[in-house]
N, C-alpha and C positions, 0 to 999 in steps of 0.2 A: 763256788763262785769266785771271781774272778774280784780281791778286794780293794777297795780305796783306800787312799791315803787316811793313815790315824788321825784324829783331832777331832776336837770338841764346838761346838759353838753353843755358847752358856744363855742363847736367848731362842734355840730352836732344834731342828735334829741334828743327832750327830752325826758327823762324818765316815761316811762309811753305811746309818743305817736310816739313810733318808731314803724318800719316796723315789728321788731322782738315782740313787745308788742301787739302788734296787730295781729297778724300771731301766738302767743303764747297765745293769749285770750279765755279764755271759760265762759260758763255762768251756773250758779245755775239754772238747773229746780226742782230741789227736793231735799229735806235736801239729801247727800252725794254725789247726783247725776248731773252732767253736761254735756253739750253739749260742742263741736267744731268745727270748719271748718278748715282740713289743710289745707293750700294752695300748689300749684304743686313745689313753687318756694325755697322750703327745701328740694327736690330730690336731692339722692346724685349717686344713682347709676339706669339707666332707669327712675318708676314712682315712687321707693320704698323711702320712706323718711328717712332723716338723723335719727338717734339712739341720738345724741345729741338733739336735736331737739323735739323732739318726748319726751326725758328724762325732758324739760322744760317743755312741755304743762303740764305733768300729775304733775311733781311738782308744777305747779301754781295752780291747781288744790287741789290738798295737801295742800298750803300755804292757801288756803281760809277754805278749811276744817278743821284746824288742829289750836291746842291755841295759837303755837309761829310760827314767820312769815319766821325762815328761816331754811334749809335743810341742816343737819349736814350730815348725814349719807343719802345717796339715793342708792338703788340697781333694776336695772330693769333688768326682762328677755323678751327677743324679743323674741315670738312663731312664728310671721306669720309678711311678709312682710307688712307695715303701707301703705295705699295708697292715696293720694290727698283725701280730698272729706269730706262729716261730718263725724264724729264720736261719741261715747258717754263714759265719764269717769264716773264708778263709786268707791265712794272712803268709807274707815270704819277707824273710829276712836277709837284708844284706849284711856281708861281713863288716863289724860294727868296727867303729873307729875308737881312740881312745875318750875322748868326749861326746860325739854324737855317732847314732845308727840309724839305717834308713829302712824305711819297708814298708810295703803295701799290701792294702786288703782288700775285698769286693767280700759283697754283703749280697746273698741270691734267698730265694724264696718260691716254695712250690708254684707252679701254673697251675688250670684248671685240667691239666690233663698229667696232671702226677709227677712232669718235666720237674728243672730250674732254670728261674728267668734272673739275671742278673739284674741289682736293684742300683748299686753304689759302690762306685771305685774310688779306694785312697788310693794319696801317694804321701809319705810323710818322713819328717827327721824329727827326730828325739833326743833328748842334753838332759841333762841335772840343771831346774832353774835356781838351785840352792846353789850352784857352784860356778855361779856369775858372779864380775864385780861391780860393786855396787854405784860407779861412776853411770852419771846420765847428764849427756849434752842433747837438749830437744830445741826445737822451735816451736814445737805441737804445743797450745794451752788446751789447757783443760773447758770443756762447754760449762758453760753459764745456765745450771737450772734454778728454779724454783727451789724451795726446801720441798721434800718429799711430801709432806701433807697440803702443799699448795699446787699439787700436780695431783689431776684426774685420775685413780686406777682402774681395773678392773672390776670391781665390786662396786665400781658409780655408777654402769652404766642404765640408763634406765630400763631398757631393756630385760635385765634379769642376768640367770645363768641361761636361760632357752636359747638367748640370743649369741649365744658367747663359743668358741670353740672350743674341745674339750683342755689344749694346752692352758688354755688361759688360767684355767683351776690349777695347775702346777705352777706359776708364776705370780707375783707380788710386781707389776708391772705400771710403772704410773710416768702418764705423758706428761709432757714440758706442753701448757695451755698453746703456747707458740707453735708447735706442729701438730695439732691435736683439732685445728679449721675442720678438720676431715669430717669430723664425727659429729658437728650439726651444719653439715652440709654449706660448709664456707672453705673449705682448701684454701692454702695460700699460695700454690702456685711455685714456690719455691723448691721440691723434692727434698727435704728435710723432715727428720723424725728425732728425736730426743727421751729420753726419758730414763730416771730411775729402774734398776733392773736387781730382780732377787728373788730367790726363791718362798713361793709360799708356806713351806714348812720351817721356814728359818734356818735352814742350814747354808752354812759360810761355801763364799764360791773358790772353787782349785780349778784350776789348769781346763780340768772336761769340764766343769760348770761355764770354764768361759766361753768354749766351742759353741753351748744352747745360747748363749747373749749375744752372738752376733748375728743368729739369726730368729729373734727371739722378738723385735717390734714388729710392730703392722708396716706394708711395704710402703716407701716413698713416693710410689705411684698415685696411695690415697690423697698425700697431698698436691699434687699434680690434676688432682678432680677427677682419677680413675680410678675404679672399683671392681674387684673379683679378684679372680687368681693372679698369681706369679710366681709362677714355681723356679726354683733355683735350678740353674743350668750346671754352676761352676762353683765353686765355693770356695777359698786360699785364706786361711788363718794364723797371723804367726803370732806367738804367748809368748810375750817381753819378760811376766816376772807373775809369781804368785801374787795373788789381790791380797789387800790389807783383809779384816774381817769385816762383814759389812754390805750395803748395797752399791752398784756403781754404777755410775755413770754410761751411757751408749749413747751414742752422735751418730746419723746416717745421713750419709749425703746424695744424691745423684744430679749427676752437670749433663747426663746426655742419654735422651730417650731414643734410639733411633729403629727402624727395621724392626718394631716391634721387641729388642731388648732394650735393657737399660742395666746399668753398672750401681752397686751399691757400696759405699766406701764406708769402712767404721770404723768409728774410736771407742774403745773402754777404758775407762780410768776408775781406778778407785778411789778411795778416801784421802788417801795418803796424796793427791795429785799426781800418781803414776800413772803414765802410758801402760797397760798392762797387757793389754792385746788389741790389735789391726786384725782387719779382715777386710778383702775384696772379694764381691760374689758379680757373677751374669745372673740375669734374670729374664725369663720369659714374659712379655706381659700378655695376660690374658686376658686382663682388664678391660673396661671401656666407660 
């Protein structure tokens, strides 16, 4: 397999032999070419799997393929729903630069008739985030939540687990009460989501843990007062800086519903009040 970054986190799993590195694991059968096994337990909507989720395999996949080990720029488009089960990534590399390299991968999966249907197209560039300087001029503040235990997670809802999608059990996810109207049927109207973001086995977030955090809340549509799907069209992530250790911060915005898409904008921050990764995605809605 195909391994993570070394390091410890002294309050959960370690890095490297978490559920997410492992579930996010591929292996080299041919120069560019890998295998995977998703498991069912990244479903985010029925059997179809999370867009974040799916955005880390093929990055890790990239990281082993490609000269520098981390993901500045990532952009995937989703053609066809990703289902449980193996898959196969293959990936082509561009002649790498002295600091960043570029290269893209698609991620395909048997049909019902023994074919390959193409599932998800990268396109990405890769740097050393350890061999940035440390200067930052922002305008971006950091959002304004709740302390983490004054914010609803997943484990409150009354509902149960029955009610719950299987991703949800891989995430420690807790909303900002302020965009969270949704869930006793009072939306605010505003396309805003907020919340606390980390993994439930406690291991600390890197580079591909932040790929699953930007697509990792419930859509902006919920509070808009629409409900059901929204699957990701487009998805563009760029990773400013490794996160401090710790939960962090995600801000989701959306300013314009139209034609049946809507745009989702986001911030992550960490502890440390670092910008740590933006993402802009399209979104289907399928909601109503």
């Amino acid at each position: 397999m195909v391994q993570a970054q070394a390091g410890a986190d002294a309050a959960g799993a370690r890095i490297g032999d978490s559920e997410f590195d492992r579930d996010t694991g591929v292996r080299r059968v041919a120069d560019g070419v890998y295998t995977a096994e998703l498991p069912p337990g990244w479903a985010a909507v029925g059997d179809a799997l999370n867009g974040g989720y799916l955005l880390a395999v093929l990055a890790r996949a990239l990281r082993d393929a490609l000269a520098h080990p981390d993901p500045f720029s990532i952009t995937a488009h989703y053609l066809t729903a990703t289902r449980p089960g193996p898959a196969v990534i293959r990936t082509r590399a561009a002649a790498p630069g002295r600091t960043l390299a570029a290269g893209s991968a698609a991620l395909f999966q048997a049909d019902e008739d023994g074919g390959e249907v193409e599932r998800v197209r990268v396109l990405a560039t890769y740097g050393d985030l350890g061999a940035l300087p440390d200067e930052v001029r922002t305008t971006a503040p950091p959002p304004a939540l709740p302390p983490p235990d004054a914010c609803p997670g997943t484990r409150d809802d009354p509902g149960g687990a029955a009610g719950r999608p299987p991703i949800a059990g891989r995430l420690d996810l807790r909303l900002d009460p302020a965009t969270a109207g949704w869930a006793v049927g009072a939306p605010s109207g505003r396309g805003e989501m907020r919340a606390w973001f980390a993994l439930a086995d406690g291991r600390d977030l890197d580079p591909l843990a932040l790929l699953l955090a930007v697509d990792a809340l419930p859509p902006t549509a919920f509070e808009l007062g629409l409900r059901g799907w929204v699957p990701t069209v487009e998805l563009t992530a760029h990773v400013r800086c490794r996160p401090a250790p710790g939960p962090v911060r995600v801000a989701v915005t959306t300013r314009n519903l139209a034609g049946g898409f809507l745009e989702e904008d986001v911030e992550v921050w960490d502890g440390a009040d670092r910008l740590v990764c933006q993402a802009r995605q399209l979104a289907r809605v399928l909601a109503r």
